[in-house]
C-alpha positions in Angstrom: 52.9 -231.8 -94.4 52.7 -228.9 -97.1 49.2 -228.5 -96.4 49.5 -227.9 -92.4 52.4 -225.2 -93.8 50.0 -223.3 -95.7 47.5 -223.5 -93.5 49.3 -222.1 -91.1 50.3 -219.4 -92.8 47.2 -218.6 -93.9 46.3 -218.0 -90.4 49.2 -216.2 -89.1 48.4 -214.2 -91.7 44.4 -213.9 -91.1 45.7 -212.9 -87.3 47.8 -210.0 -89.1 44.4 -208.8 -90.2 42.9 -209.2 -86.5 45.4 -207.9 -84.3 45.3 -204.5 -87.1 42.0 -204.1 -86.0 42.5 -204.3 -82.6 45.5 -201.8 -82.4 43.7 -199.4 -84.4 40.5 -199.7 -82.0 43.6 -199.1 -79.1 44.6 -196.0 -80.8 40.7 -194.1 -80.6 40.1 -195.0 -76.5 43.4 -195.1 -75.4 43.0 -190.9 -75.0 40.5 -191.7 -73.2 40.5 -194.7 -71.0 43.6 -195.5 -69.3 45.5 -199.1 -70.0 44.3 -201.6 -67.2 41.1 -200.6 -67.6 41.0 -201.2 -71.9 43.0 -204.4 -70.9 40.9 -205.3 -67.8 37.6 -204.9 -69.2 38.9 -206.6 -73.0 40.4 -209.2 -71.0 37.2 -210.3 -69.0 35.2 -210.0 -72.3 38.1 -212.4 -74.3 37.2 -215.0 -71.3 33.6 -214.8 -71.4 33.9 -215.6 -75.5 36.6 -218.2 -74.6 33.9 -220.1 -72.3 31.0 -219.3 -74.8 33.2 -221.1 -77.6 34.5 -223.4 -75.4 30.8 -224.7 -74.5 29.9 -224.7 -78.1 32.3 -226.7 -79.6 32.4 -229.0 -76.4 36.1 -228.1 -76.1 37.9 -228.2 -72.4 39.7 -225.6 -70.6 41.3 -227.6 -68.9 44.8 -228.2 -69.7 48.0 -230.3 -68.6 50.8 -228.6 -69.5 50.1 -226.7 -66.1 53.8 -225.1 -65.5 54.3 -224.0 -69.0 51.1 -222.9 -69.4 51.1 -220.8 -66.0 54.4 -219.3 -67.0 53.2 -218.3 -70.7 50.0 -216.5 -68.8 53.0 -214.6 -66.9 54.9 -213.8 -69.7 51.4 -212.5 -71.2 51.4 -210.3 -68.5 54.8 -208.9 -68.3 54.2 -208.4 -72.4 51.4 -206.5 -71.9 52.9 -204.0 -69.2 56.2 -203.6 -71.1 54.8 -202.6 -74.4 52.2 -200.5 -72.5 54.9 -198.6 -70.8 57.2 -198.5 -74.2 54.5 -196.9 -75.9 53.8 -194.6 -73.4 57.9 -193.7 -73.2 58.9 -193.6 -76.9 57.5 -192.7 -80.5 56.0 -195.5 -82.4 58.8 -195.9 -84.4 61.5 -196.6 -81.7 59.5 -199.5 -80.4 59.1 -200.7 -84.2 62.9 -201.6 -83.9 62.4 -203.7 -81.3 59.5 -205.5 -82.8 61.7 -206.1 -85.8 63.6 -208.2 -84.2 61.1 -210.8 -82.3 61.5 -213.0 -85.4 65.2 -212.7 -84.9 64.8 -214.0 -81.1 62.5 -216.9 -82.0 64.8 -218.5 -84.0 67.6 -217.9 -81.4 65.5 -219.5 -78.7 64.0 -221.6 -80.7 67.0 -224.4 -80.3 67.5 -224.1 -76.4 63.5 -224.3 -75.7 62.1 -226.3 -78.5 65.1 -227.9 -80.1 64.0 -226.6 -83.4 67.3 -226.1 -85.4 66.9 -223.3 -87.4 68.6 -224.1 -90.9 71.4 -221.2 -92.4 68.9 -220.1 -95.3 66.4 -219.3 -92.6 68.9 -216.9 -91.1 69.3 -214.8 -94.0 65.5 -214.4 -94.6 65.3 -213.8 -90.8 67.7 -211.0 -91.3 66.4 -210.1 -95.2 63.0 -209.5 -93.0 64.4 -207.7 -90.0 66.1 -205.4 -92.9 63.0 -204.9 -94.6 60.6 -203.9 -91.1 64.0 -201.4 -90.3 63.3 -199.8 -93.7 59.5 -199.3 -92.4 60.6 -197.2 -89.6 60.5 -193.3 -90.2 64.2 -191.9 -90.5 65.2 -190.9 -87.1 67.9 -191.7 -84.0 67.7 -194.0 -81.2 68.9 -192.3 -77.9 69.1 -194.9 -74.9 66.3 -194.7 -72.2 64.1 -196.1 -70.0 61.4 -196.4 -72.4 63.9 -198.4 -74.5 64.5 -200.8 -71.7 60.7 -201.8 -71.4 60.4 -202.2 -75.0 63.6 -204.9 -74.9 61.6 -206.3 -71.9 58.5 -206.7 -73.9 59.8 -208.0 -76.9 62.1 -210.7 -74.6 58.2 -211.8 -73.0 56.3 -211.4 -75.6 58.8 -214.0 -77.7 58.8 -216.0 -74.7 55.3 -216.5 -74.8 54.6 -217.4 -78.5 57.6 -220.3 -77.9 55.7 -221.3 -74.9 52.3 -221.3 -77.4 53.9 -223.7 -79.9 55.2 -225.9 -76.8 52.1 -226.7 -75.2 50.2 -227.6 -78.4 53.0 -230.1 -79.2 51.5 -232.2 -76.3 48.2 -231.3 -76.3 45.7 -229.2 -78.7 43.8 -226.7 -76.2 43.6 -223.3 -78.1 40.7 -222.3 -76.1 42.4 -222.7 -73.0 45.7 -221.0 -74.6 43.7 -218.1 -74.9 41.7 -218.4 -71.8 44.3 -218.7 -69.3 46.5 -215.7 -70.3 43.8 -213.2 -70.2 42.4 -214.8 -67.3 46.0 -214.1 -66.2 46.2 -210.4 -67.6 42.2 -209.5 -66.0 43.7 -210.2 -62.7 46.5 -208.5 -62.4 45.0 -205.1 -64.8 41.8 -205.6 -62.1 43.7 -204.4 -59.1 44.8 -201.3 -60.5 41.1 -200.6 -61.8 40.1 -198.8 -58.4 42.6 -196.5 -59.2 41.8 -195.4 -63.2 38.3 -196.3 -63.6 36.3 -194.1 -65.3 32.5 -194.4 -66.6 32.7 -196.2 -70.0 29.9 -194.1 -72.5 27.6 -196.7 -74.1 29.6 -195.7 -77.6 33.0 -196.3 -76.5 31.6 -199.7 -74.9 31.1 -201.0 -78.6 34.6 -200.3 -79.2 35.6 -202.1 -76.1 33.3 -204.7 -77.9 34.8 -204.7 -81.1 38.5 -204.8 -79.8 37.6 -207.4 -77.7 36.3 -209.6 -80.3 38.8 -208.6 -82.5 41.7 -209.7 -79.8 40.1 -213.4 -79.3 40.3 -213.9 -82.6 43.7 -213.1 -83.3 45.0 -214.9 -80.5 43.3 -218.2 -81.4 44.1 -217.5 -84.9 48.3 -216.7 -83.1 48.4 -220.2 -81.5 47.0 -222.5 -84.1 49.6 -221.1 -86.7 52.4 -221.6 -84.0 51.0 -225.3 -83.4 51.7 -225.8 -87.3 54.7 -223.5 -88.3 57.6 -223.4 -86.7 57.6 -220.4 -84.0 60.4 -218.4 -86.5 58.6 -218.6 -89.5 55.5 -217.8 -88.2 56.7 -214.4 -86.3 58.1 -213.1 -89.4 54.4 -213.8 -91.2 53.0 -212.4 -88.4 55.0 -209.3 -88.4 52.7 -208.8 -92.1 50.6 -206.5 -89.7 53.1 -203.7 -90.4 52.1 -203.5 -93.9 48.3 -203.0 -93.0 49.8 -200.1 -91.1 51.3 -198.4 -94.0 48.4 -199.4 -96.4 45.6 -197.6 -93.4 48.1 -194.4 -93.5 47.5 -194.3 -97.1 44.0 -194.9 -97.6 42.7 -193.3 -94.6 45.0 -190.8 -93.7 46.3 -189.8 -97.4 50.0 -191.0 -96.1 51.9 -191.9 -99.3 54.2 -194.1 -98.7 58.2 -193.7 -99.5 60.6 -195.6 -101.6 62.3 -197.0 -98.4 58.4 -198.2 -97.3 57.8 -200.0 -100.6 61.2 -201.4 -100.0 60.7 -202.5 -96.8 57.1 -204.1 -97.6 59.0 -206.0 -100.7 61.8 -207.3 -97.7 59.5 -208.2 -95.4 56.7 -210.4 -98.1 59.7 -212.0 -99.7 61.3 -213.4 -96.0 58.1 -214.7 -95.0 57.3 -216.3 -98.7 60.8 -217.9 -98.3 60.3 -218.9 -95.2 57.0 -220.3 -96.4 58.2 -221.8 -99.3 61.6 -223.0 -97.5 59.8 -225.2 -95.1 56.9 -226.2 -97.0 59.2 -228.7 -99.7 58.8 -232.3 -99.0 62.8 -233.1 -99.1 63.0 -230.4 -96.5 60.6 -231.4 -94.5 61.8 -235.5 -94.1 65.4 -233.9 -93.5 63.9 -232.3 -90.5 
């Protein structure tokens, strides 16, 4: 239906909003705190909301799409590690490419693991989109490395995982559980390396593991009730939105002013996703399909 289109837009784009937050919260501890612990301690946080919501509402964690579920937790995992070690290997901007293109591999996998057909028009606001994040990234060169090879590997599970998100909730609405079991997934493995990188967290910092926390539940239940009403390559290119709050937090907070290939790119990447929007929101489209 048109409405469950827009609504799901509406939230991929409210989880563009949320996952801002919490990157920018990653960029003031991550000086200070190494990666498993921020994820390890975020993580255990995510799960304790998860079963504080989950008791609330009276929803179950419990879920019975066990082997897709335990593999998305995995690809959570691998994710996490990849873009950890991406960021750690290469400027910002390099990895940017890569992120460009998750919408790009949705659709490609979209067919073999959901059976989704994406249509031709799609395509060309797939690519319209992927032009317009490209034109976001600061003029530079990519030389081949290591760091580039994680990034490919993150952006390959992190894409994995989404498609997995919109599979499970075909059969079965659990977002709770969608959100529990990956970090469940990611506290675990981040928790054995914390004997080696712990460090005392200072009572301010712990209101920013708080906050990031807070903010990362949300935008991961926000992420996997838009992909159980849009189609996973619409909603990674509405998702992909949470560039722009990038450019517009360099400008307002950091006096950044952005170029004419920025305001280009922000007009590519809002027009894909409006098509995209628009595209499979029409009635005649949607009894075709």
């Amino acid at each position: 239906m048109k409405t469950a289109v827009l609504t799901g837009a509406g939230l991929a784009v409210l989880y563009t909003g949320a996952i801002s937050v919490a990157d920018g919260i990653t960029k003031l501890v991550a000086a200070e705190y190494a990666a498993p612990q921020l994820f390890a301690i975020s993580s255990a946080l995510v799960i304790a909301m998860s079963l504080a919501a989950a008791r609330g509402s009276g929803q179950s964690l419990r879920i019975r799409a066990r082997r897709p579920m335990a593999l998305r937790a995995g690809l959570t995992v691998a994710a996490s590690l990849g873009f950890f070690q991406a960021f750690a290997l290469l400027p910002f901007a390099d990895v940017f490419v890569f992120i460009a293109l998750m919408p790009l591999m949705s659709a490609a996998l979209s067919g073999p693991v959901l059976g989704e057909r994406v249509r031709p028009l799609a395509w060309v606001a797939l690519a319209i989109g992927a032009a317009g994040l490209l034109c976001l990234v600061p003029v530079g060169h990519l030389a081949p490395g290591a760091g580039h090879i994680w990034a490919l590997f993150a952006v390959l599970s992190g894409t994995g995982s989404l498609l997995l998100a919109r599979l499970i909730s075909r059969t079965e609405r659990a977002p709770l559980a969608q959100v529990f079991w990956p970090n469940l997934a990611v506290m675990v493995v981040m928790g054995a390396a914390l004997p080696f990188v712990w460090k005392p967290v200072a009572a301010a910092d712990l209101i920013w593991f708080l906050s990031y926390a807070a903010a990362l539940f949300a935008a991961r239940w926000l992420s996997v009730e838009a992909l159980r009403l849009l189609p996973a390559h619409i909603a990674t290119p509405v998702m992909n939105l949470k560039f722009l709050w990038m450019v517009a937090i360099g400008w307002w907070g950091f006096g950044e002013m952005p170029t004419t290939g920025t305001v280009l790119g922000a007009l590519l990447v809002i027009g894909s996703g409006l098509w995209l929007v628009a595209d499979e929101a029409l009635p005649m489209r949607r009894a075709a399909a």
